[in-house]
C-alpha positions as CSV (number, residue, x, y, z in Angstrom):
1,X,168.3,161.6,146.3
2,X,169.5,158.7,144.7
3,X,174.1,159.1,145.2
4,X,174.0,158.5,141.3
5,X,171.0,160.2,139.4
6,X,171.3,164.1,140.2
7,X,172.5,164.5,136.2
8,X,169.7,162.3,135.2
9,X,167.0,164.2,137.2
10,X,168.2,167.1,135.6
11,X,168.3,165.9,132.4
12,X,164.9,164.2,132.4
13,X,163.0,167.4,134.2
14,X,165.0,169.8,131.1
15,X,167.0,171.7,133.6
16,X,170.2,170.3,131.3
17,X,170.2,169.5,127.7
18,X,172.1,166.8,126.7
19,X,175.0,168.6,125.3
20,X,175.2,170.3,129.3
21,X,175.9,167.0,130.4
22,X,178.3,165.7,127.9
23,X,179.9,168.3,128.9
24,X,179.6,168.6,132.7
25,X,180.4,165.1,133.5
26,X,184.1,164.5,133.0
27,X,184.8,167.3,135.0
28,X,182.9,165.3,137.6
29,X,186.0,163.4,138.5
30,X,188.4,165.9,139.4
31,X,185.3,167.7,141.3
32,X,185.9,167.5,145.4
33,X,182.4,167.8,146.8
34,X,182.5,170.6,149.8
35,X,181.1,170.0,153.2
36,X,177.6,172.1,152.6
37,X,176.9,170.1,149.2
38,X,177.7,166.9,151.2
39,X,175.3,167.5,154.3
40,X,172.4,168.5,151.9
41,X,172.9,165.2,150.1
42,X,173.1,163.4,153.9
43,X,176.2,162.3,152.3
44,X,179.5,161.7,155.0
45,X,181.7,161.0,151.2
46,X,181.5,161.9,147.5
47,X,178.9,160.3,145.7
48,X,178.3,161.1,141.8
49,X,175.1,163.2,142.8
50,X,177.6,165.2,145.1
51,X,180.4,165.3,142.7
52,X,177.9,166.6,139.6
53,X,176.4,168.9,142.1
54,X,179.5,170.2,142.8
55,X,180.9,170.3,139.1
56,X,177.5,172.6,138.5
57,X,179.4,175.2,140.9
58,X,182.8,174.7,140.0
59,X,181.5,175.3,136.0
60,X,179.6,178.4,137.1
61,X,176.2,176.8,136.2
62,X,174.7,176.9,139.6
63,X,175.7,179.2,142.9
64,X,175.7,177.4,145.5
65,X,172.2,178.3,147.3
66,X,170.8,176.9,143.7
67,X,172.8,173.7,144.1
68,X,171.4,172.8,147.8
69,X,168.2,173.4,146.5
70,X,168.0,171.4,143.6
71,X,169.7,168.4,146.4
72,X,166.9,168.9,148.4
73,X,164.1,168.9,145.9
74,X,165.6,165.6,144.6
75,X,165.8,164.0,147.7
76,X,162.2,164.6,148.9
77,X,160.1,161.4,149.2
78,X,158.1,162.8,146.3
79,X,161.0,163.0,143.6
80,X,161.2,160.5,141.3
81,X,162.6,156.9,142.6
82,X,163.2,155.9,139.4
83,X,164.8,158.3,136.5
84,X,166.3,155.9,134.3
85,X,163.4,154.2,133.9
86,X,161.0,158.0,133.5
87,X,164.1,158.7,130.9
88,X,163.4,155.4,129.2
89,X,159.7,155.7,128.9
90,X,160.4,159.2,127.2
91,X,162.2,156.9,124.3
92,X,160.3,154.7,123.7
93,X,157.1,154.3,121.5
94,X,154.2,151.7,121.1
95,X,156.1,149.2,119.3
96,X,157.9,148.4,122.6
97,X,154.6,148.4,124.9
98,X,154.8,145.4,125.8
99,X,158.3,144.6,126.7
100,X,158.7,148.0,128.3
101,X,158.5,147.7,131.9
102,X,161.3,144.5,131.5
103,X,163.4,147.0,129.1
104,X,163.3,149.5,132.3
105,X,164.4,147.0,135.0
106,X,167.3,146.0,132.0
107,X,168.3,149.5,131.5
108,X,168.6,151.0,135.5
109,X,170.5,147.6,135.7
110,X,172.8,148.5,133.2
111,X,173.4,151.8,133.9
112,X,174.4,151.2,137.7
113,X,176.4,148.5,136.8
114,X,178.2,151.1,134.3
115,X,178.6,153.6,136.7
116,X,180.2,151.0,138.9
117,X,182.9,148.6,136.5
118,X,183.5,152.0,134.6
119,X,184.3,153.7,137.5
120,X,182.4,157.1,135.2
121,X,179.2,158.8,136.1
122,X,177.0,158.5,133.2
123,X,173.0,159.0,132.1
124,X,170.3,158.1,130.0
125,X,169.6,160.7,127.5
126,X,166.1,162.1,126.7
127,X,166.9,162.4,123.3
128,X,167.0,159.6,120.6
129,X,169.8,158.4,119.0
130,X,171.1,159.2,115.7
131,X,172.9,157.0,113.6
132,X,175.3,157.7,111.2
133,X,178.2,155.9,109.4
134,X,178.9,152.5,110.2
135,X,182.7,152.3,109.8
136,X,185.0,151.4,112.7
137,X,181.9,151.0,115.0
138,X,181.2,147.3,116.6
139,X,178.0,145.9,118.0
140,X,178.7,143.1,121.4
141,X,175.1,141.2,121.4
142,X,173.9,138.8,123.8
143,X,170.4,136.2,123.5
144,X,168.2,136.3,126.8
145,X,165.6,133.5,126.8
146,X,163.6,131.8,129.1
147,X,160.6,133.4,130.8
148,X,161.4,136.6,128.7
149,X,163.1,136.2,125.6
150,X,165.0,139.6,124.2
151,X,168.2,140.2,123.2
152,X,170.8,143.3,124.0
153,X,173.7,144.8,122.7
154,X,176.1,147.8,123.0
155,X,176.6,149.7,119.8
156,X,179.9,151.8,120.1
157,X,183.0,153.2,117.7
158,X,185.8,151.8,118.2
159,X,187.6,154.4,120.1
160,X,184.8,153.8,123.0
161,X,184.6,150.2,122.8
162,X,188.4,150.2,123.6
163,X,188.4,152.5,126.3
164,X,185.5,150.5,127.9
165,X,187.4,147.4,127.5
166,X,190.7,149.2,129.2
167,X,188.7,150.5,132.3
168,X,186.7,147.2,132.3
169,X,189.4,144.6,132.4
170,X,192.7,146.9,133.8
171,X,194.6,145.6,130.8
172,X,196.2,148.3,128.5
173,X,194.5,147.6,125.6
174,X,195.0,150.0,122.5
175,X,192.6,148.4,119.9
176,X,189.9,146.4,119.3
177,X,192.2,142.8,119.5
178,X,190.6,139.8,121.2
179,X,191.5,140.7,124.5
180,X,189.0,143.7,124.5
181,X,186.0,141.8,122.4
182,X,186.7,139.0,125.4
183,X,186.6,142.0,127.7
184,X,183.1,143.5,126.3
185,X,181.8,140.3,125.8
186,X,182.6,139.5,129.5
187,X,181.0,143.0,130.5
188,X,177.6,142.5,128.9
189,X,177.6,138.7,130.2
190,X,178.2,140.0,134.0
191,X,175.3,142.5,133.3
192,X,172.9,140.4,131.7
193,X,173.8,138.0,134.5
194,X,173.0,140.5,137.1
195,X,169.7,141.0,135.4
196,X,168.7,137.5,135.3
197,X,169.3,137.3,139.4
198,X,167.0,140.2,139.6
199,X,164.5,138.4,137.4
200,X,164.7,135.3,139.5
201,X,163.8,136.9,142.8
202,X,160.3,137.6,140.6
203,X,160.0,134.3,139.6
204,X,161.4,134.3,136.3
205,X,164.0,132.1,135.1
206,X,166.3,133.6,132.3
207,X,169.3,131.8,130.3
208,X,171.6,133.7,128.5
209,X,173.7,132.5,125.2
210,X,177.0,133.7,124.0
211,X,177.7,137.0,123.5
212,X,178.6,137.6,119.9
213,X,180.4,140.7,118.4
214,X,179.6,142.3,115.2
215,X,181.7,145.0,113.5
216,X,180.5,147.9,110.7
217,X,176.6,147.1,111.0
218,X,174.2,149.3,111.4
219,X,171.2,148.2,114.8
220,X,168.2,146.5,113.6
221,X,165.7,144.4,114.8
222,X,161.8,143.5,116.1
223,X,160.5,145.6,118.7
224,X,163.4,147.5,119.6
225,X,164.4,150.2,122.3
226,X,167.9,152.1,121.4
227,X,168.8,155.0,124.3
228,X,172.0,157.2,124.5
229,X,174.1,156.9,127.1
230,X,175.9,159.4,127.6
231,X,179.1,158.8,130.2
232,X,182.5,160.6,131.6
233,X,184.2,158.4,129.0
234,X,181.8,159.2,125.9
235,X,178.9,158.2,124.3
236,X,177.2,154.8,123.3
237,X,173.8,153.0,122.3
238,X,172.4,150.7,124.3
239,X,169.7,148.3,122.7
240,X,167.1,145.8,123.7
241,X,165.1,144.2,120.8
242,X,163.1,141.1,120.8
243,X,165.1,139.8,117.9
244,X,168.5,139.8,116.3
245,X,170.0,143.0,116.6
246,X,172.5,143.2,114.1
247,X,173.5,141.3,110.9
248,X,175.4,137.9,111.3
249,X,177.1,138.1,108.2
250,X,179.7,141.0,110.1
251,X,180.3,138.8,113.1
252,X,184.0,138.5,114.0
């Protein structure tokens, strides 16, 4: 089982809704994995598996016998390597065909990466986004070009883009000044940066522009994929499109 994905696997198979895992996973810090939750998971130290395994217990969703067994069914050599990318697929629809398999690699990317600079367990939802009112939300974008050509983004209110930027750069940061659009901005950079290594060891070379930031707009664009992630910190929207994916005329 992969030490990050048991929520995800649960998520993706329907054991949880979505609104069981918003709810289970900030107890998922405080959660102290015992010893028979960490030898099922071959684990010698708490992992986010093993801390969600053991949040299940603590909450009274699982006894314990259920918990081992849903470890060991998800660390069989038949369980899914790759549930980000099953959760993705689930999303998206034939508009995206095409780019979908580079949208995958760009999303488990992501997510790990999130997991790790956040320092927060988080997963994909199954379930599409919705979209709302605009106000106090911003958008950080950044152009990929080169052997693939797509652009992502982050949609998030502000309340999450600022704790995002607080856990990301260590700063105490209590709006969205320049230090946390620099912070963001930086974030997304690293990621996409990360992505464009993983790309190279295929063969294909990627360039990535500035990130930009835009405030109040609601996600557009060609060809575009937008996923919930849902996160011990809150929610956000993660996007890939093959154009612009929000309007310029907001930019800060």
């Amino acid at each position: 089982m992969n030490s990050l994905y048991l929520a995800q696997h649960l998520l993706n198979d329907g054991v949880l809704t979505a609104d069981d895992v918003r709810a289970l996973l900030p107890k998922c810090e405080a959660a102290e994995p015992c010893d028979e939750i960490l030898a099922a998971a071959h684990e010698k130290k708490a992992t986010e598996s093993t801390k969600f395994a053991q949040a299940l217990v603590d909450e009274g969703r699982l006894v314990m016998a259920d918990a081992l067994d849903l470890i060991e069914k998800y660390s069989a050599e038949d369980a899914d390597a790759h549930p980000v990318a099953t959760a993705v697929g689930k999303l998206a629809d034939e508009s995206v065909d095409y780019e979908l398999p580079s949208y995958c690699e760009f999303c488990e990317i992501f997510l790990r990466s999130f997991i790790r600079f956040m320092d927060t367990p988080a997963v994909v939802s199954v379930e599409p986004p919705i979209f709302g009112d605009v106000s106090e939300t911003h958008i950080v974008t950044q152009k990929l070009s080169g052997d693939l050509t797509f652009v992502t983004g982050i949609f998030t209110s502000d309340d999450m883009f600022v704790e995002m930027a607080k856990r990301y750069s260590h700063e105490d940061i209590e709006e969205v000044d320049e230090l946390a659009i620099d912070s963001l901005q930086e974030f997304l950079n690293v990621i996409n940066g990360l992505f464009a290594v993983d790309m190279a060891k295929q063969q294909r070379d990627i360039d990535l522009d500035a990130p930009q930031v835009i405030a109040n707009s609601m996600p557009g664009g060609s060809n575009t994929l937008k996923v919930e992630v849902i996160s011990g910190i809150g929610d956000f929207v993660l996007m890939t499109a093959t154009d612009e994916i929000a309007f310029r005329e907001f930019m800060e």
